[in-house]
C-alpha positions, 0 to 999 in steps of 0.5 A, a space after each residue: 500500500 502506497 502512503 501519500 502526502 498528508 497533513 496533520 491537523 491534529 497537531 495544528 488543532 492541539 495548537 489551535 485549541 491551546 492559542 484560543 484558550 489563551 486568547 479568551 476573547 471567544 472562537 467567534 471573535 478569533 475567526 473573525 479575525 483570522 478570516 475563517 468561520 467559527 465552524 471551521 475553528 472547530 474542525 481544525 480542533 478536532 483533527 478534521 480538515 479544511 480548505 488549504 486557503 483557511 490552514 494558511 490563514 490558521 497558520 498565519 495567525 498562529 505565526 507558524 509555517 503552515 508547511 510544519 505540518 505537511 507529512 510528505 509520502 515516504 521515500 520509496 527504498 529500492 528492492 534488494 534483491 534488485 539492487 544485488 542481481 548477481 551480474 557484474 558488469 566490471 567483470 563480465 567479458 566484452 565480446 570484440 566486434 
């Protein structure tokens, strides 16, 4: 099974949920202020997604870098067994033309 790129909204929304706690002035007004709906707010904390545009904005109020959640595809390993086939090609013999 392949793995694909991904984003961790779970940690963005722990991030978020903590920022809007310590702001007190109440989800409503902070989205106001960030350019995202209160509705939107609650997603993020709750791990769901959102729209890119609305991660930047969330990001940019958090004064982090929305990319610091971006869980890129792992880098696939090549096959061993391809790797090593058994066939040297310093040491097989050229045949002269």
């Amino acid at each position: 099974m392949v793995r694909l790129a991904a984003y961790d909204y779970r940690e963005l929304g722990k991030l978020l949920r903590s920022k809007l706690e310590e702001d007190g002035r109440g989800w409503r007004v902070c989205a106001a202020d960030i350019g995202v709906s209160a509705s939107d707010l609650s997603r993020i904390c709750n791990g769901q997604s959102v729209s890119a545009p609305k991660v930047i904005a969330v990001c940019d109020w958090l004064r982090l870098s929305f990319r610091a959640f971006y869980l890129p595809p792992p880098v696939p390993r090549p096959n061993i067994g391809e790797m090593f086939h058994g066939k040297s090609t310093e040491t097989e013999r050229s045949v002269d033309v």
